[in-house]
Steps between C-alpha positions, in 0.01 A plus 500: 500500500276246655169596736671286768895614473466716768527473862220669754631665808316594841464894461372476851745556788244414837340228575184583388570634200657175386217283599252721293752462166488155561151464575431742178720262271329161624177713437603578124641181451174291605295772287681398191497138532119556630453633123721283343289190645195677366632582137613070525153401526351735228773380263454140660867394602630375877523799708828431549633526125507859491798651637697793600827421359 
């Protein structure tokens, strides 16, 4: 099984409860390519040649 063979759901059944999932995941998402980015330039490759899949 693959990290990425699976499929995220909204737990969150009002409206606000969605928008802070979503907010959370673009949060965790920019966090990792944030470090990513940083772990490029010690390691000296384009920040875009790491990836997550």
């Amino acid at each position: 099984m693959e990290l990425f063979d699976r499929e995220e759901a909204i737990r969150s059944k009002e409206r606000e409860g969605v928008e802070q999932e979503l907010w959370g995941n673009l949060l965790a998402y920019n966090l990792v390519r944030l470090e990513m980015a940083r772990v490029a330039k010690i390691v000296q490759v384009e920040p875009e040649r790491p990836a997550l899949w």
